[in-house]
Jmol script that loads the backbone (N, CA, C; Angstrom):
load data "model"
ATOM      1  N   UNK A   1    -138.804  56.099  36.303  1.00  0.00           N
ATOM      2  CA  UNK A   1    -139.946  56.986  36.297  1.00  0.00           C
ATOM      3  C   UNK A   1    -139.452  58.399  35.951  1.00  0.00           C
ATOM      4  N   UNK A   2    -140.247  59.372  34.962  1.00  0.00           N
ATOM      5  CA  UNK A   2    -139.744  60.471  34.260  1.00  0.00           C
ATOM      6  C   UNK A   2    -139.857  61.407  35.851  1.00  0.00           C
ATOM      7  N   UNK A   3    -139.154  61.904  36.027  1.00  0.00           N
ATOM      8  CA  UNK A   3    -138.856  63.141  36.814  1.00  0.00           C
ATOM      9  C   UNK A   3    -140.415  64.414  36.765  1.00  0.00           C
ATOM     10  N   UNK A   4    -141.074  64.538  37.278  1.00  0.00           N
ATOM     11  CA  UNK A   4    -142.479  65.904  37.388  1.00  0.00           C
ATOM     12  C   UNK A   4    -141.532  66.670  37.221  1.00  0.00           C
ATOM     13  N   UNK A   5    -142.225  68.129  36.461  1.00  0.00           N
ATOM     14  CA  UNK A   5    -141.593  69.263  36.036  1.00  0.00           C
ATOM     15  C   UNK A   5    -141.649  70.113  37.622  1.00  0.00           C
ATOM     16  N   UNK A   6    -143.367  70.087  38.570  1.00  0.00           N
ATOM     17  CA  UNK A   6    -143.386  70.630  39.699  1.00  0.00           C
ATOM     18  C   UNK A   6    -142.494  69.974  41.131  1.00  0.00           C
ATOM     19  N   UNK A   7    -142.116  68.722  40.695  1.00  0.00           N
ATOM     20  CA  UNK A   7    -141.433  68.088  41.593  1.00  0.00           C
ATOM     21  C   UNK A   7    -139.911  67.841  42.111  1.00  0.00           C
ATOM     22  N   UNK A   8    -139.233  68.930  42.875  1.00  0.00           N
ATOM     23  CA  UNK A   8    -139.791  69.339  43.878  1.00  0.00           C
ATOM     24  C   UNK A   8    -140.312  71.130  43.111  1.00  0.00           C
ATOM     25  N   UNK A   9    -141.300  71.969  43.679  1.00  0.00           N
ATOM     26  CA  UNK A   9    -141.873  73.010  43.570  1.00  0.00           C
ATOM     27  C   UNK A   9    -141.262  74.185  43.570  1.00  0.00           C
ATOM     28  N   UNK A  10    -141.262  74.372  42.462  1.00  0.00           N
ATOM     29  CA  UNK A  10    -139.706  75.595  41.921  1.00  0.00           C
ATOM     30  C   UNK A  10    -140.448  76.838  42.900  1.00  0.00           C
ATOM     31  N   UNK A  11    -139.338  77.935  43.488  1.00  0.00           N
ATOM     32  CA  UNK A  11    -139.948  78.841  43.979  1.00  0.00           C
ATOM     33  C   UNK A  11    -140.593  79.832  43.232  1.00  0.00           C
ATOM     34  N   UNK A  12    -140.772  80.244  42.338  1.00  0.00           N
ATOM     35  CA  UNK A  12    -141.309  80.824  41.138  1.00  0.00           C
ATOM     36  C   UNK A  12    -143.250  79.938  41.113  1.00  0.00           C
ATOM     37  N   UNK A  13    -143.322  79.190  40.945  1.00  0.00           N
ATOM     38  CA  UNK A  13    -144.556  78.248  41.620  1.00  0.00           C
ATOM     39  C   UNK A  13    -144.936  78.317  42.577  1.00  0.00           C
ATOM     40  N   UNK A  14    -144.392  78.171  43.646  1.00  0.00           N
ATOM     41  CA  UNK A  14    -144.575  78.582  45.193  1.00  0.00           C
ATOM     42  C   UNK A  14    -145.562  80.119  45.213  1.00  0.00           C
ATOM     43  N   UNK A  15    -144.300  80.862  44.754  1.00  0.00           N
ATOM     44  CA  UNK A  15    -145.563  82.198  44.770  1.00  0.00           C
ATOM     45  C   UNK A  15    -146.331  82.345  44.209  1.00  0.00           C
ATOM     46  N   UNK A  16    -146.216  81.980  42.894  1.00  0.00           N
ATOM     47  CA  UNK A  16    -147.491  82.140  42.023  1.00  0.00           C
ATOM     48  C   UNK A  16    -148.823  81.499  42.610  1.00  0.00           C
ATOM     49  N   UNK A  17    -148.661  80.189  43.786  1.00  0.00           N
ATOM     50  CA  UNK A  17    -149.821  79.805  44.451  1.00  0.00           C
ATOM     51  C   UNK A  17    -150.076  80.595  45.545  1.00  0.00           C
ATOM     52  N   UNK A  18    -149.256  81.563  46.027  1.00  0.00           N
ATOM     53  CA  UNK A  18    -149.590  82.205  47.196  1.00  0.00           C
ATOM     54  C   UNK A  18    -150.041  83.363  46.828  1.00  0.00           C
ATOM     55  N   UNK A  19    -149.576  83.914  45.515  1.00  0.00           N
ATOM     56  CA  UNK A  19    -150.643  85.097  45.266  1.00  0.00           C
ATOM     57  C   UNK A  19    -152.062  84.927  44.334  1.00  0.00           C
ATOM     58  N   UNK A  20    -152.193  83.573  43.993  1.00  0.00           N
ATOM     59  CA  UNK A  20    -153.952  83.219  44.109  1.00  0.00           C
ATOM     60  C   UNK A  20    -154.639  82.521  45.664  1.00  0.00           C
ATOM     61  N   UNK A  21    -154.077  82.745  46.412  1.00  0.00           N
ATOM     62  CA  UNK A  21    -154.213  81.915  47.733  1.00  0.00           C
ATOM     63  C   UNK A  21    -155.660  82.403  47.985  1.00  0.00           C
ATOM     64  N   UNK A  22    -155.521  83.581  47.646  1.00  0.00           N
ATOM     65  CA  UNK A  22    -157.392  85.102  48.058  1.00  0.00           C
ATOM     66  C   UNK A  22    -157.556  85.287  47.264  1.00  0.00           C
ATOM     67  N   UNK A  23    -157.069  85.203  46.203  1.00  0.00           N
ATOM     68  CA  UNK A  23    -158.071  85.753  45.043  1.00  0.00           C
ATOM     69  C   UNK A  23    -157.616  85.083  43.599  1.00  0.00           C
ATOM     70  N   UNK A  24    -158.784  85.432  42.626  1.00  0.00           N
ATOM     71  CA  UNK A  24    -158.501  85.133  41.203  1.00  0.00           C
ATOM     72  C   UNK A  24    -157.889  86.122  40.354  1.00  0.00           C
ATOM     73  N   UNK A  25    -156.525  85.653  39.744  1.00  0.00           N
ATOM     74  CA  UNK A  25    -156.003  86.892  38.944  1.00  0.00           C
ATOM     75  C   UNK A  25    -155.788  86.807  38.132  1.00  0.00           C
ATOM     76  N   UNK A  26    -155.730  88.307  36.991  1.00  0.00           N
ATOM     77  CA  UNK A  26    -155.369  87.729  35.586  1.00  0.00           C
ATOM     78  C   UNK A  26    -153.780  87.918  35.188  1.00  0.00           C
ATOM     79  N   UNK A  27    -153.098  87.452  34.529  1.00  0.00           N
ATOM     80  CA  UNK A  27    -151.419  87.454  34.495  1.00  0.00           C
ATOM     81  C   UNK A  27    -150.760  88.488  34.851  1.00  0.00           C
ATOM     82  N   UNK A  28    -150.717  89.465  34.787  1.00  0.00           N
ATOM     83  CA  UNK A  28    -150.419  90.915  34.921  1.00  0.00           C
ATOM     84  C   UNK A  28    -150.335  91.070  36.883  1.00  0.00           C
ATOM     85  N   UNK A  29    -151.990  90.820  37.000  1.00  0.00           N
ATOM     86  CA  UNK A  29    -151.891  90.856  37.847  1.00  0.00           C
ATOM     87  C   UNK A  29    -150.956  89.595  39.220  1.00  0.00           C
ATOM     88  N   UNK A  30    -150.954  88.703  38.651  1.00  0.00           N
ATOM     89  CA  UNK A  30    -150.195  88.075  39.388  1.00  0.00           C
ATOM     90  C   UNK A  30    -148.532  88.144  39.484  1.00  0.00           C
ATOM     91  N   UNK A  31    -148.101  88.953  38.219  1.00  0.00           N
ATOM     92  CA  UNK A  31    -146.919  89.301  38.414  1.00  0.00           C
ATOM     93  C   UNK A  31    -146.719  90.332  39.224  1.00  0.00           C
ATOM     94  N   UNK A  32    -147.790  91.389  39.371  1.00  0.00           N
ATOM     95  CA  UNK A  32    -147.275  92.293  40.346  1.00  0.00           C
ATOM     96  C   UNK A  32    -147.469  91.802  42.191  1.00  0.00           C
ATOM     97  N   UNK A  33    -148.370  90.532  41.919  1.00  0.00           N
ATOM     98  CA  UNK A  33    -148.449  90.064  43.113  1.00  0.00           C
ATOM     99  C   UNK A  33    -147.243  89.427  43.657  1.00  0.00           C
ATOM    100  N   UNK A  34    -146.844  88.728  42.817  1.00  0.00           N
ATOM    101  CA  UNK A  34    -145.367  88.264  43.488  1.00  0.00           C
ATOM    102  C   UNK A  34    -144.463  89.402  44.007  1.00  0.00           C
ATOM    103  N   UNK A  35    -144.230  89.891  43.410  1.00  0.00           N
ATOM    104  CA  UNK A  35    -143.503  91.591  43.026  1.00  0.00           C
ATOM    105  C   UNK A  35    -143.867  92.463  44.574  1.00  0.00           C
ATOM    106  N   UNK A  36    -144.995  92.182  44.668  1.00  0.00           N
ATOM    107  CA  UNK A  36    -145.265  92.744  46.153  1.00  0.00           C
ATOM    108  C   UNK A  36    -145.178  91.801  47.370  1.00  0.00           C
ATOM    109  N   UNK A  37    -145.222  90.845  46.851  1.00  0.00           N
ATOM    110  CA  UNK A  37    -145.293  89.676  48.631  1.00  0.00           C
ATOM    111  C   UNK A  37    -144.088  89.554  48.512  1.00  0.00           C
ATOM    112  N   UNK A  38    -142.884  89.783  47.563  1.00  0.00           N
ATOM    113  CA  UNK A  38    -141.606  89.261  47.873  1.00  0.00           C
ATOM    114  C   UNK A  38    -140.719  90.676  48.023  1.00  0.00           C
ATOM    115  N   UNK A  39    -141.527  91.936  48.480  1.00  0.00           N
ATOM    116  CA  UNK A  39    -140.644  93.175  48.504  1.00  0.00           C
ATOM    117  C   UNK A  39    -140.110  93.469  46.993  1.00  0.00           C
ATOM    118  N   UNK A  40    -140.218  92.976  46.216  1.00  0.00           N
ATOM    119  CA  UNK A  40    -139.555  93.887  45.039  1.00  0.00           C
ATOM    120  C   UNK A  40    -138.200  92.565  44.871  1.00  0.00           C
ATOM    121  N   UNK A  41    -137.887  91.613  45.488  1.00  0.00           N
ATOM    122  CA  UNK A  41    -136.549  90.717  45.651  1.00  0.00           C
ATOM    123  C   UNK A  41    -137.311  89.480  44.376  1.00  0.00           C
ATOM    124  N   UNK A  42    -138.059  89.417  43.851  1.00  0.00           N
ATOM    125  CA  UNK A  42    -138.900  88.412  42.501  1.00  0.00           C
ATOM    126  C   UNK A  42    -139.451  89.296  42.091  1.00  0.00           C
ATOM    127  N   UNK A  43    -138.766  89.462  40.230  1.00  0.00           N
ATOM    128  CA  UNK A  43    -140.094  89.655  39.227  1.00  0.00           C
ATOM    129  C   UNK A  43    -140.104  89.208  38.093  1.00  0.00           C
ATOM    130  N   UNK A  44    -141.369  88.638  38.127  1.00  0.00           N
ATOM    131  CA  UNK A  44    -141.051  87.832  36.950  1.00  0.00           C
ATOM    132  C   UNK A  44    -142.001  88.336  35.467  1.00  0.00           C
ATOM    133  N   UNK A  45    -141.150  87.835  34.797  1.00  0.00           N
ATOM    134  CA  UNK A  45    -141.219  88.533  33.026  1.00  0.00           C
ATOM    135  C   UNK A  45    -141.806  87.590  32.776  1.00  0.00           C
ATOM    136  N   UNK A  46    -142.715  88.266  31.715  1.00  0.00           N
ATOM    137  CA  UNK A  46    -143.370  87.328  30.998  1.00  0.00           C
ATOM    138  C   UNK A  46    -143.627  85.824  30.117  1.00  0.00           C
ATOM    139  N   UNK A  47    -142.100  85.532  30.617  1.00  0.00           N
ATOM    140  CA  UNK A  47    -141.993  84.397  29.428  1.00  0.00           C
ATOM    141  C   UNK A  47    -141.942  83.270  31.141  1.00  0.00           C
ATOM    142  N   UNK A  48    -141.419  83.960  31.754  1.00  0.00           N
ATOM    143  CA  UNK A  48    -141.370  82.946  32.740  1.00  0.00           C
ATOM    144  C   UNK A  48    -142.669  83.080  33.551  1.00  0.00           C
ATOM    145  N   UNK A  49    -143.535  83.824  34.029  1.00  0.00           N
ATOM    146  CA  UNK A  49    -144.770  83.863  33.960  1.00  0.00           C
ATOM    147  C   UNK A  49    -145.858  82.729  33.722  1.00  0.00           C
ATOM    148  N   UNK A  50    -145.506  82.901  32.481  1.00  0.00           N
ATOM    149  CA  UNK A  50    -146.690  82.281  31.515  1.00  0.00           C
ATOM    150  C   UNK A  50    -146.168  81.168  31.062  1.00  0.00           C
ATOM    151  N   UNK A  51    -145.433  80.670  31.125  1.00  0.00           N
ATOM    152  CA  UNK A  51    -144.907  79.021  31.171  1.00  0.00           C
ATOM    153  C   UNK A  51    -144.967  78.253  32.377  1.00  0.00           C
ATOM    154  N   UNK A  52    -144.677  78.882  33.391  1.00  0.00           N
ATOM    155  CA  UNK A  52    -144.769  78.744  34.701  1.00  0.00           C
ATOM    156  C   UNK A  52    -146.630  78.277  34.818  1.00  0.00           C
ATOM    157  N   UNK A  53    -147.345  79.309  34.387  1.00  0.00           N
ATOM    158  CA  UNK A  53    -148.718  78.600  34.327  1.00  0.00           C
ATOM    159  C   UNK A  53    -149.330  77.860  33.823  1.00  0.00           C
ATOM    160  N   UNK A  54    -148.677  77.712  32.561  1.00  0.00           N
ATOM    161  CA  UNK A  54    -148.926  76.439  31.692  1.00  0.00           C
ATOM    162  C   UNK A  54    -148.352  75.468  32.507  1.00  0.00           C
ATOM    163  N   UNK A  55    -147.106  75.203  32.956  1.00  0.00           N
ATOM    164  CA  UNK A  55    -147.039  73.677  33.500  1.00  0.00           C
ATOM    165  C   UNK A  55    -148.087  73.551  34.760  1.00  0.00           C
ATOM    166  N   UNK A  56    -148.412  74.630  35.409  1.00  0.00           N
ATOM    167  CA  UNK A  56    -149.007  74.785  36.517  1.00  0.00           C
ATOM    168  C   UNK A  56    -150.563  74.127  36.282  1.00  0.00           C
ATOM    169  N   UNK A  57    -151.384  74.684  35.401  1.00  0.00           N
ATOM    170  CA  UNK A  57    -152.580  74.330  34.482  1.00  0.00           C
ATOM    171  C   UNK A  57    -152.727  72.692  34.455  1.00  0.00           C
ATOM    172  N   UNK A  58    -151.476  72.045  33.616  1.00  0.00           N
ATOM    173  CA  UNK A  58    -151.528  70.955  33.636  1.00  0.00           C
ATOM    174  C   UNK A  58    -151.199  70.035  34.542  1.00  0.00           C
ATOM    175  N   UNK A  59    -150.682  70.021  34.951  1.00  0.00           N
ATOM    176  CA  UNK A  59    -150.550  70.068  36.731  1.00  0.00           C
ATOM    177  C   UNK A  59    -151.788  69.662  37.649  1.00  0.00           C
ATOM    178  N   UNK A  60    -152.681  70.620  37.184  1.00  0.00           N
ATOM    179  CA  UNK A  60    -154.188  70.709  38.382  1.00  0.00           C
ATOM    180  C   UNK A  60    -153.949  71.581  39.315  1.00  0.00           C
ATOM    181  N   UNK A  61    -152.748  72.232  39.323  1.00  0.00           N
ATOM    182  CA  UNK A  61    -152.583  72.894  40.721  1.00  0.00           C
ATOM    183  C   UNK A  61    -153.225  74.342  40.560  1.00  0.00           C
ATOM    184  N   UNK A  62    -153.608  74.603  38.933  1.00  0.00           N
ATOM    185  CA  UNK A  62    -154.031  76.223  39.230  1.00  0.00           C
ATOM    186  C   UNK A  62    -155.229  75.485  37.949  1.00  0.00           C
ATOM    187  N   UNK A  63    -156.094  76.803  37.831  1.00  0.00           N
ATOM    188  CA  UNK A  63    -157.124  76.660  36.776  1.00  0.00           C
ATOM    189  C   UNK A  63    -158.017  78.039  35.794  1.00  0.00           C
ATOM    190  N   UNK A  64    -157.944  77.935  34.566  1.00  0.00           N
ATOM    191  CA  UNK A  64    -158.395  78.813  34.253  1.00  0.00           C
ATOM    192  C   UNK A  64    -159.823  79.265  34.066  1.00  0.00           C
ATOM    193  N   UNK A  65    -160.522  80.380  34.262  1.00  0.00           N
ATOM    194  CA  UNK A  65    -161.451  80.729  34.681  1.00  0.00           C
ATOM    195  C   UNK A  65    -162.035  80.993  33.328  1.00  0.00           C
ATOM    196  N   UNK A  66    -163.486  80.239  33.437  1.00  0.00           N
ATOM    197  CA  UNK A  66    -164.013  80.922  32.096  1.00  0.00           C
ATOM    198  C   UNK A  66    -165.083  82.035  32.195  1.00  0.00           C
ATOM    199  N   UNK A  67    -165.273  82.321  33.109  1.00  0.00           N
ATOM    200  CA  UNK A  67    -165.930  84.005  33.693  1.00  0.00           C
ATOM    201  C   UNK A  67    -164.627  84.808  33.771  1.00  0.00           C
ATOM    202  N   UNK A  68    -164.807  86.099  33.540  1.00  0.00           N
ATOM    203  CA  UNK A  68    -163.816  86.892  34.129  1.00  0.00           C
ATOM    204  C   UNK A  68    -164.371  87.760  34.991  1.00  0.00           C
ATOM    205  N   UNK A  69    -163.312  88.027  36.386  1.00  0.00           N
ATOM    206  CA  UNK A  69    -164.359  88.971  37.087  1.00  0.00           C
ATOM    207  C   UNK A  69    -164.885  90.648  36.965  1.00  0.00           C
ATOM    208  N   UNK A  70    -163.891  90.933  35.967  1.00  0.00           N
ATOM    209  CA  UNK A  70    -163.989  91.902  35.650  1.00  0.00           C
ATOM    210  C   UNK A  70    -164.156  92.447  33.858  1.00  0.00           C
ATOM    211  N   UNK A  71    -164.362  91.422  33.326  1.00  0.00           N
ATOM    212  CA  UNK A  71    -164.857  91.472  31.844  1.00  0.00           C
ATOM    213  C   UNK A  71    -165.569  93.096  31.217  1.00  0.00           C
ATOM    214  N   UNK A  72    -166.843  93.412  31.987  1.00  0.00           N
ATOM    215  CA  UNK A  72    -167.492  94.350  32.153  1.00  0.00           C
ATOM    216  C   UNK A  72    -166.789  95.469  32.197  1.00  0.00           C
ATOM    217  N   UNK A  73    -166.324  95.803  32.641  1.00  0.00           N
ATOM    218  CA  UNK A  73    -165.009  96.896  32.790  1.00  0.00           C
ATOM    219  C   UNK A  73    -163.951  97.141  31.733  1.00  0.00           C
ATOM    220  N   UNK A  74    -163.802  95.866  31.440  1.00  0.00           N
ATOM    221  CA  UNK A  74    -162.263  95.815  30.238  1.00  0.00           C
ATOM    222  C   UNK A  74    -162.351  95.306  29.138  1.00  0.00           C
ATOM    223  N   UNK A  75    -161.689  96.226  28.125  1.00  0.00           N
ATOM    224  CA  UNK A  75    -161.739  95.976  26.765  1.00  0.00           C
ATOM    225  C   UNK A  75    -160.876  94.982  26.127  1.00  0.00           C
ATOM    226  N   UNK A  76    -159.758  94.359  27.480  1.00  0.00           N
ATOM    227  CA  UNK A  76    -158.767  93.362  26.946  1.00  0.00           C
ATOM    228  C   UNK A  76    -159.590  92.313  27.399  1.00  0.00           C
ATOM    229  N   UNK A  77    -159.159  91.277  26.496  1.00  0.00           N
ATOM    230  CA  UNK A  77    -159.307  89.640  26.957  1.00  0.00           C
ATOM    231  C   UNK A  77    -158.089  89.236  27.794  1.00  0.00           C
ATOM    232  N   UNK A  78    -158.703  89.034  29.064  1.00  0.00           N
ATOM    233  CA  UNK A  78    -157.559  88.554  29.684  1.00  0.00           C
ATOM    234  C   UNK A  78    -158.121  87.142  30.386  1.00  0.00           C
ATOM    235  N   UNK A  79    -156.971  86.424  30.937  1.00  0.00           N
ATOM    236  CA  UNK A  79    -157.331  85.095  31.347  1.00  0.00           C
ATOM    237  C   UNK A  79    -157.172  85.173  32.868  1.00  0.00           C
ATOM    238  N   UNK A  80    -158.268  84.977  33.319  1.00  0.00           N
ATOM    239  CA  UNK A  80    -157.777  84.723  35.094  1.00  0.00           C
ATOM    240  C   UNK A  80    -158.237  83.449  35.627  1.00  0.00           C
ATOM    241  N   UNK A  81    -157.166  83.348  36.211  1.00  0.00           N
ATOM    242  CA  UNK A  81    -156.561  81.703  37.104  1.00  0.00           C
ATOM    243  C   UNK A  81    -157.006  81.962  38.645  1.00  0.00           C
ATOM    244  N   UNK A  82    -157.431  81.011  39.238  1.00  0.00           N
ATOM    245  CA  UNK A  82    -157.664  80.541  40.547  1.00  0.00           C
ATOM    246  C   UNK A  82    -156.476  79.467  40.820  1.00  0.00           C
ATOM    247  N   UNK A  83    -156.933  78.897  41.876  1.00  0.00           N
ATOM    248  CA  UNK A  83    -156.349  77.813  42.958  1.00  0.00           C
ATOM    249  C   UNK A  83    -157.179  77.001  42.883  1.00  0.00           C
ATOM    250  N   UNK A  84    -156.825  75.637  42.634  1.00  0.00           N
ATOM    251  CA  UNK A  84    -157.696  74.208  42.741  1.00  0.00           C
ATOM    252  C   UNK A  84    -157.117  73.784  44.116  1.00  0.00           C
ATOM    253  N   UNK A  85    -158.148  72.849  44.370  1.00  0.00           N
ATOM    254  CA  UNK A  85    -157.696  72.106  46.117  1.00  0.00           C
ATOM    255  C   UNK A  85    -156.029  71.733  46.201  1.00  0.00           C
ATOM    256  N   UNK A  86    -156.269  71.123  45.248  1.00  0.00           N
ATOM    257  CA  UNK A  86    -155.139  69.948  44.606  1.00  0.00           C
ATOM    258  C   UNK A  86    -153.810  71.068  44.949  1.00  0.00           C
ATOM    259  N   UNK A  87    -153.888  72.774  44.318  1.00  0.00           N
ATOM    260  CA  UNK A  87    -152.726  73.928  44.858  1.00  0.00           C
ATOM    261  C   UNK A  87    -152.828  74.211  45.801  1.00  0.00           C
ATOM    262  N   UNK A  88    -154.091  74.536  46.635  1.00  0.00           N
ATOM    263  CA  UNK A  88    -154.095  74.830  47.719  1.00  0.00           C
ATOM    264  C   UNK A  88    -153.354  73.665  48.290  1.00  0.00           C
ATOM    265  N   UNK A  89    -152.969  72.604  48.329  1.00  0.00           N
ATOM    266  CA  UNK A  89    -152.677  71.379  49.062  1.00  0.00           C
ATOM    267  C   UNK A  89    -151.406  71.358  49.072  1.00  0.00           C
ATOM    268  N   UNK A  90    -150.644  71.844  47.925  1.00  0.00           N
ATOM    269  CA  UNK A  90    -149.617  72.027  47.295  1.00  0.00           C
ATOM    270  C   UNK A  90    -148.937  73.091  48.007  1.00  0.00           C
ATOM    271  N   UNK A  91    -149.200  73.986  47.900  1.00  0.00           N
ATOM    272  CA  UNK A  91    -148.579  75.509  48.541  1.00  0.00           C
ATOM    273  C   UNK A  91    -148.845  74.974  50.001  1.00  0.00           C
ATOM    274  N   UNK A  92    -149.508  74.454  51.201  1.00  0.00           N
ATOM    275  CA  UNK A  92    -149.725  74.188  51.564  1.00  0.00           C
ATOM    276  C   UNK A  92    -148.400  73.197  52.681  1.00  0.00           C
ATOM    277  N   UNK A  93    -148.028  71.963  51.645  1.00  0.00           N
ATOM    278  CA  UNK A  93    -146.871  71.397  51.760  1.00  0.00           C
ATOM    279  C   UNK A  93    -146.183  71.891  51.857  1.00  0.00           C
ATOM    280  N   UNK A  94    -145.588  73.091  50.639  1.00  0.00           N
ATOM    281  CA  UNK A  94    -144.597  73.706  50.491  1.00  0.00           C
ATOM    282  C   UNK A  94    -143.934  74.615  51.470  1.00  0.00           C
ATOM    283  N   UNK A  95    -144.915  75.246  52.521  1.00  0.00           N
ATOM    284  CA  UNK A  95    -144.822  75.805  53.365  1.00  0.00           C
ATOM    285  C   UNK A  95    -144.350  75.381  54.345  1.00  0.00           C
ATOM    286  N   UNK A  96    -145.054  74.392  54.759  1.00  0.00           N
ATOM    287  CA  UNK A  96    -144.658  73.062  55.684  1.00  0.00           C
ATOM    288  C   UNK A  96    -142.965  72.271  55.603  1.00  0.00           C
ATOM    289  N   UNK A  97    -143.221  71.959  54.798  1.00  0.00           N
ATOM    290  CA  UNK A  97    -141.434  71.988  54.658  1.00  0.00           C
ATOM    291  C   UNK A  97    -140.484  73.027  54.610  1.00  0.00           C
ATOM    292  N   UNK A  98    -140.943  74.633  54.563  1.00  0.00           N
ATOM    293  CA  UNK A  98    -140.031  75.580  54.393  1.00  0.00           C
ATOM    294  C   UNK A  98    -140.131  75.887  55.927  1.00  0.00           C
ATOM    295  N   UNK A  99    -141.013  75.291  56.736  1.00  0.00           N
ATOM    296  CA  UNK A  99    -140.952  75.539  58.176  1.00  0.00           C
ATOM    297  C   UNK A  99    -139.814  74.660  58.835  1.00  0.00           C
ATOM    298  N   UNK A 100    -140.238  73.758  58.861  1.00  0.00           N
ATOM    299  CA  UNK A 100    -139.231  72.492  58.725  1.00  0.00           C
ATOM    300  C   UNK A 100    -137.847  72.949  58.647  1.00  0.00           C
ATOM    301  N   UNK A 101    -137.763  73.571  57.402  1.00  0.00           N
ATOM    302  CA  UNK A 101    -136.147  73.857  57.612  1.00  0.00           C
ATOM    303  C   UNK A 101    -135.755  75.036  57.816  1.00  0.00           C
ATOM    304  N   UNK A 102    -136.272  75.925  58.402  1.00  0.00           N
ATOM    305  CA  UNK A 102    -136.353  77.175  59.002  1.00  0.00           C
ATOM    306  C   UNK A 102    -136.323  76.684  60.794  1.00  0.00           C
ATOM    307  N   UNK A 103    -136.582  75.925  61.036  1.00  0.00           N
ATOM    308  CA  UNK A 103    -136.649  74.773  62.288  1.00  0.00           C
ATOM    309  C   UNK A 103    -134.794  74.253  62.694  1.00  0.00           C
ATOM    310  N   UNK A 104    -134.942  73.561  61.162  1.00  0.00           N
ATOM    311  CA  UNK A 104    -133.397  72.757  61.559  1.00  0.00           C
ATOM    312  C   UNK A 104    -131.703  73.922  60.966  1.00  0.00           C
ATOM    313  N   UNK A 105    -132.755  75.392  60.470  1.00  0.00           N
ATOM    314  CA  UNK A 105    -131.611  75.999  60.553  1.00  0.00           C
ATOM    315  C   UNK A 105    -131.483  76.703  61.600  1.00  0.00           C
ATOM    316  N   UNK A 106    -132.515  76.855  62.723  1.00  0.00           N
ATOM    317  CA  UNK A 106    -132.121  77.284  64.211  1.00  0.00           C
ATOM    318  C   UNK A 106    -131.789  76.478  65.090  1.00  0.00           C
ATOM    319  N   UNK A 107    -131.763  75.217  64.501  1.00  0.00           N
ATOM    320  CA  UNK A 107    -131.010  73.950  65.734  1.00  0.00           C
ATOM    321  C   UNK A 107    -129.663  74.177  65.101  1.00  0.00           C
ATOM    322  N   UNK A 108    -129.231  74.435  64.364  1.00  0.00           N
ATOM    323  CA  UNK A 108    -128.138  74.329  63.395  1.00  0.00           C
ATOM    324  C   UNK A 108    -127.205  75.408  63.662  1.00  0.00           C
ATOM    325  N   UNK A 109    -127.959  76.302  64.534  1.00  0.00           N
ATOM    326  CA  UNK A 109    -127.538  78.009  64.707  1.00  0.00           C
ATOM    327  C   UNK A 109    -127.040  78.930  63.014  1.00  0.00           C
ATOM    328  N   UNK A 110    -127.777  78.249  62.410  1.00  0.00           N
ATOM    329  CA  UNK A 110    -127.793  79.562  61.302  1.00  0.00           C
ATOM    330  C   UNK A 110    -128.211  80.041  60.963  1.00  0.00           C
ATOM    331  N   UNK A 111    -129.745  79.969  61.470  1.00  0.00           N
ATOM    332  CA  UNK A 111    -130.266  81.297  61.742  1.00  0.00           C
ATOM    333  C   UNK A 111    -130.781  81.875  63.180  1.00  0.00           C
ATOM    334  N   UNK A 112    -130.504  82.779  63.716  1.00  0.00           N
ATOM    335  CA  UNK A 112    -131.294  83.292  64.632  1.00  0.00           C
ATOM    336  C   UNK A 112    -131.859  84.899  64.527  1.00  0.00           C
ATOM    337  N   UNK A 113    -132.412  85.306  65.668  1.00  0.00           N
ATOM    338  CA  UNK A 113    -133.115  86.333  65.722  1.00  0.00           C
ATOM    339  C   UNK A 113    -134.540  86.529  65.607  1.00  0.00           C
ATOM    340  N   UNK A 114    -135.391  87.455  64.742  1.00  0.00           N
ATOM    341  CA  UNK A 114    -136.561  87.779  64.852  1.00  0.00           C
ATOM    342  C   UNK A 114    -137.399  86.458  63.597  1.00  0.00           C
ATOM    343  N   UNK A 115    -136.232  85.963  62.693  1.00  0.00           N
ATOM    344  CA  UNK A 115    -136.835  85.475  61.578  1.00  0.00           C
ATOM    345  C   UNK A 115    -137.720  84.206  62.069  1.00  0.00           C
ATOM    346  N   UNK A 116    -138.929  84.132  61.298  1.00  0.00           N
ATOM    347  CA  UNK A 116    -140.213  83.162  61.654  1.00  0.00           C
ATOM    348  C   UNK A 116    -140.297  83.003  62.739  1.00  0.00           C
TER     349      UNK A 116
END
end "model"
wireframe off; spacefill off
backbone 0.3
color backbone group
């Protein structure tokens, strides 16, 4: 069986579902969303971006919007993406297992302190 491109869920994917988690964004904007939920430590350029959403698209895990919410306002065509169940379900997991081993690295004693 061919190997999924999302399987297991590159971290670059991961965020990109957590910064449509609230809202619909258009590319730009979701790069600066990562850029801010990860402190400035992820940013991602455009080529990785926007490939990243294409496999994502086909996937089911994200979707493109054929309203824009802000069209009215702007003279660019831009494309904005939501979250399908199917990502929400996804990011979802992903989390769940990053608990998981945030779990067995404090039985493990390598991590302690304030973290999670």
């Amino acid at each position: 069986m061919p190997r999924r491109k999302l399987d297991p869920l590159p971290t670059v994917a991961f965020h990109i579902l957590l910064a449509l988690a609230n809202d619909e964004l258009h590319g730009y904007a979701i790069m600066r969303g990562v850029e801010e939920q990860t402190e400035g430590r992820m940013r991602l350029g455009p080529g990785t971006l926007y490939g990243s959403l294409k496999t994502m698209l086909e996937a089911g895990l994200i979707e493109e919007l054929d309203e824009r919410p802000d069209e009215e306002n702007s003279t660019e065509r831009r494309r904005y993406y939501r979250l399908t169940a199917a990502g929400r379900k996804r990011a979802q997991l992903e989390a769940e297992k990053l608990v998981d081993l945030v779990r067995l690295a404090r039985t493990k004693r390598i991590l302690r302190g304030l973290h999670v």
